[in-house]
C-alpha positions as protocol buffer text, in pm:
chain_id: "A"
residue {
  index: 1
  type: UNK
  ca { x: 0 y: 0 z: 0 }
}
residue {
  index: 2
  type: UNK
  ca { x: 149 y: 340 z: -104 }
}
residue {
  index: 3
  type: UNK
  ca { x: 130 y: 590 z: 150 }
}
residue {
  index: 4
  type: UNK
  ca { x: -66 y: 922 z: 95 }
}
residue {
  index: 5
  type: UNK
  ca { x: 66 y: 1231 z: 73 }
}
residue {
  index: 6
  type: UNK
  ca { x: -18 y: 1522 z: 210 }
}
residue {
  index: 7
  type: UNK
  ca { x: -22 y: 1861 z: 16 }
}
residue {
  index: 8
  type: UNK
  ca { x: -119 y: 2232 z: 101 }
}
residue {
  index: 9
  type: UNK
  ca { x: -123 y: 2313 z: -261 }
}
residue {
  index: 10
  type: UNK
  ca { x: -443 y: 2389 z: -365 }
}
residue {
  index: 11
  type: UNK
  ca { x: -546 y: 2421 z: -770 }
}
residue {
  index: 12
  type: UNK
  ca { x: -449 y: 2765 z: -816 }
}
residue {
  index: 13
  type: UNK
  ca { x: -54 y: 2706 z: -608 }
}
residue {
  index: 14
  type: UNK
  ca { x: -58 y: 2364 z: -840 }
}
residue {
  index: 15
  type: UNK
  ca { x: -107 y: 2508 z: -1176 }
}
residue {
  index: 16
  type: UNK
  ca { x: 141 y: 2769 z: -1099 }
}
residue {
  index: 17
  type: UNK
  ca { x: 422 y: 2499 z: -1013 }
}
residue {
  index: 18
  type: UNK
  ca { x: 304 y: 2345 z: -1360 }
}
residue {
  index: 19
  type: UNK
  ca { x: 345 y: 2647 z: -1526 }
}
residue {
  index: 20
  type: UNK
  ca { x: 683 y: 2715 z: -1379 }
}
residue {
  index: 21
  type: UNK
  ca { x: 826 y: 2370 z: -1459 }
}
residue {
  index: 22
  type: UNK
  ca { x: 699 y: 2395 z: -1845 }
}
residue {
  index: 23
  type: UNK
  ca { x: 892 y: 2708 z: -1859 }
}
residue {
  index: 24
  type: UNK
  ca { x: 1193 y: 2553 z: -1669 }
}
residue {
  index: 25
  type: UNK
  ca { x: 1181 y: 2270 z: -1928 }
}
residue {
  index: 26
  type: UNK
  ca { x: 1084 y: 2495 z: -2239 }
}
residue {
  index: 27
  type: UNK
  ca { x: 1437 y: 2686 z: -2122 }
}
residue {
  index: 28
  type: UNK
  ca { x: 1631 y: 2421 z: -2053 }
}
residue {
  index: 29
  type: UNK
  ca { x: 1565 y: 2287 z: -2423 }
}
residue {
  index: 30
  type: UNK
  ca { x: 1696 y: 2649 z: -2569 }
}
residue {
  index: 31
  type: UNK
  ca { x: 1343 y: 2715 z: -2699 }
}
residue {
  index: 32
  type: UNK
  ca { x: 1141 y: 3042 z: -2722 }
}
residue {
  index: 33
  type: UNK
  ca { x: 775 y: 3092 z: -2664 }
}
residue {
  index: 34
  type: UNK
  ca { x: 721 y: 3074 z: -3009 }
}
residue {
  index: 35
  type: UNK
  ca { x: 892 y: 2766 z: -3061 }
}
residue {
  index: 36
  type: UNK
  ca { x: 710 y: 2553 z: -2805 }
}
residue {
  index: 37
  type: UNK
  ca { x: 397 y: 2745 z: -2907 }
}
residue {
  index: 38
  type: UNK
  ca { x: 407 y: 2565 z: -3262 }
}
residue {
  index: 39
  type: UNK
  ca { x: 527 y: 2238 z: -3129 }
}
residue {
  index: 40
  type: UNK
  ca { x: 236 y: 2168 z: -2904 }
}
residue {
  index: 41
  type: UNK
  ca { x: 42 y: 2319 z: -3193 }
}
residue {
  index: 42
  type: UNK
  ca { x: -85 y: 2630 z: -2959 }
}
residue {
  index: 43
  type: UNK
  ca { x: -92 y: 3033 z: -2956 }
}
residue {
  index: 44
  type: UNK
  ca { x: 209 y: 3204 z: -2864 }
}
residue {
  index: 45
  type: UNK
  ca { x: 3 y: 3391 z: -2639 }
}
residue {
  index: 46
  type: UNK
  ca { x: -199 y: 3140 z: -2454 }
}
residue {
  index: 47
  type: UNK
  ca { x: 143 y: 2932 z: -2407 }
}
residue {
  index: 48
  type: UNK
  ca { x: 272 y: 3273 z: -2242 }
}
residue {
  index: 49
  type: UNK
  ca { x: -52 y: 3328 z: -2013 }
}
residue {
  index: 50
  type: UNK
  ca { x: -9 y: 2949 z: -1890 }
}
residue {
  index: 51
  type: UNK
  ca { x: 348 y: 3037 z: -1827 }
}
residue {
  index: 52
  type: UNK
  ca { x: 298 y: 3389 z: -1631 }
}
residue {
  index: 53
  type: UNK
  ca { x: -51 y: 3261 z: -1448 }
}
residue {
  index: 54
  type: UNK
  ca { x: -62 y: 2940 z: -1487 }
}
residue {
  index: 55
  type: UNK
  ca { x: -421 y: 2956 z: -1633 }
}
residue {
  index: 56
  type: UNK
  ca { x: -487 y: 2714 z: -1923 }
}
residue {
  index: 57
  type: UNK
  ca { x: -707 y: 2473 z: -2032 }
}
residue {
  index: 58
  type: UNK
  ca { x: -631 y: 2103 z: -1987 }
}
residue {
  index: 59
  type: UNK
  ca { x: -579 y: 2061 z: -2321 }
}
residue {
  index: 60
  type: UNK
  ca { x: -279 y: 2347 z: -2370 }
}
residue {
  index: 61
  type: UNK
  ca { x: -115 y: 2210 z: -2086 }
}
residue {
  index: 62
  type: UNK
  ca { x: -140 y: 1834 z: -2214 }
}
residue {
  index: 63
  type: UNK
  ca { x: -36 y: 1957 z: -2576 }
}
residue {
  index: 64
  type: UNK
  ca { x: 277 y: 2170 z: -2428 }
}
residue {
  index: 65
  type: UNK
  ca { x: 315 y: 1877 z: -2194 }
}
residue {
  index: 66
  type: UNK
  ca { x: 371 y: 1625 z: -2508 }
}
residue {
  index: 67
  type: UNK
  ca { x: 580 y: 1876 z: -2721 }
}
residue {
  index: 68
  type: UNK
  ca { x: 850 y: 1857 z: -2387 }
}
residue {
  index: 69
  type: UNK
  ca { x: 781 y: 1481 z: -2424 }
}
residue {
  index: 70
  type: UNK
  ca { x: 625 y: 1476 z: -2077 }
}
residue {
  index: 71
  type: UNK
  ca { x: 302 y: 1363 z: -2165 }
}
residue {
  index: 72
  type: UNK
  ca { x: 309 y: 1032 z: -2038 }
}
residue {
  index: 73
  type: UNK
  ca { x: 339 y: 1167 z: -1681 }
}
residue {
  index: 74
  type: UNK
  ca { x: -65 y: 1260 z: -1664 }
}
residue {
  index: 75
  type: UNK
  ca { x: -106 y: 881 z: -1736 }
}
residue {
  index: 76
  type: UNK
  ca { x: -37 y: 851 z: -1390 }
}
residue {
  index: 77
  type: UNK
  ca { x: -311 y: 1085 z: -1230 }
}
residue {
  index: 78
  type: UNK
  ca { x: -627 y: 990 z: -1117 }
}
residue {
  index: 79
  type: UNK
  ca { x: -548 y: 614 z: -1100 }
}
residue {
  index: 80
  type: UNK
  ca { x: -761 y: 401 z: -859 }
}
residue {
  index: 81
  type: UNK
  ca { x: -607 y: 348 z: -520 }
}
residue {
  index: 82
  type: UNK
  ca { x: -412 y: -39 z: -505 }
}
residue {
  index: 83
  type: UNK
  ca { x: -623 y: -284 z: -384 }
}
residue {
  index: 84
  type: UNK
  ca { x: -503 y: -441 z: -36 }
}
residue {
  index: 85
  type: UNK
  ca { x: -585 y: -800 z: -93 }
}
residue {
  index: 86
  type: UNK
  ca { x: -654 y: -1045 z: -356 }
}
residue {
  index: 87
  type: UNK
  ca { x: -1025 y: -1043 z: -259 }
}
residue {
  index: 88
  type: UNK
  ca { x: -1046 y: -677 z: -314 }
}
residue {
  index: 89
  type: UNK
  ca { x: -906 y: -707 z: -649 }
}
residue {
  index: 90
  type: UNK
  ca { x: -1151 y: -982 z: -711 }
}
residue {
  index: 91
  type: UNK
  ca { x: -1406 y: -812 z: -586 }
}
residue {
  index: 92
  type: UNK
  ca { x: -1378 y: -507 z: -773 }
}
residue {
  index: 93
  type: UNK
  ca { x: -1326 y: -674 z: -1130 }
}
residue {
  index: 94
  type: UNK
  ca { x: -1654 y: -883 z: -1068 }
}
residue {
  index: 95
  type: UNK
  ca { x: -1863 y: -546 z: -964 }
}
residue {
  index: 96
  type: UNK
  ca { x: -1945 y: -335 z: -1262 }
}
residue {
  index: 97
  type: UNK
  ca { x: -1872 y: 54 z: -1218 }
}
residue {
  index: 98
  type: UNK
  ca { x: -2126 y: 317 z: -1122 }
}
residue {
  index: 99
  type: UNK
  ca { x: -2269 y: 506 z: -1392 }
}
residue {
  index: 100
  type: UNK
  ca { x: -2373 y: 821 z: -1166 }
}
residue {
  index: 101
  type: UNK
  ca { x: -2277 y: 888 z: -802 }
}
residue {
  index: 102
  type: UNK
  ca { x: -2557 y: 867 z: -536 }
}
residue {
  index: 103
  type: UNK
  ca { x: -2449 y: 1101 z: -326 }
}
């Protein structure tokens, strides 16, 4: 079982750090703006409000993500916890998934 790990970042602190490390990466590759603008086949000018506010859409960030060939990173998010037993893994690939929550 992995243990969990606790943040204070909220959305708006986590899309800055996002922001800064595209920009980190964008400069560590020698590339302008521009560049990385038509490689993740966005506006020059979205790509710089991302990188100054850290305010994009999912899709800019996943585009600029896979033109710094770091897209396979958001794989990773959102994954269902590990199950803790062989029964629990059982358990869940015999239950079908929810459609709609109930709550």
């Amino acid at each position: 079982m992995s243990p969990t790990i606790l943040t204070l970042l909220g959305p708006g602190e986590m899309s800055g750090l996002l922001a800064d490390r595209a920009k980190a990466l964008r400069l560590g590759k020698g590339w302008t703006r521009e560049t990385l603008a038509s490689r993740a086949g966005v506006s020059a000018s979205s790509l710089k409000r991302f990188e100054t506010s850290g305010k994009a859409s999912l899709e800019l960030v996943l585009k600029v993500a896979g033109a710094l060939a770091r897209l396979d990173e958001f794989g990773k998010l959102l994954q269902p916890p590990p199950a803790r037993s062989i029964a629990e893994l059982e358990h869940r690939a015999a239950k079908p998934s929810p459609k709609r929550g109930r709550i």
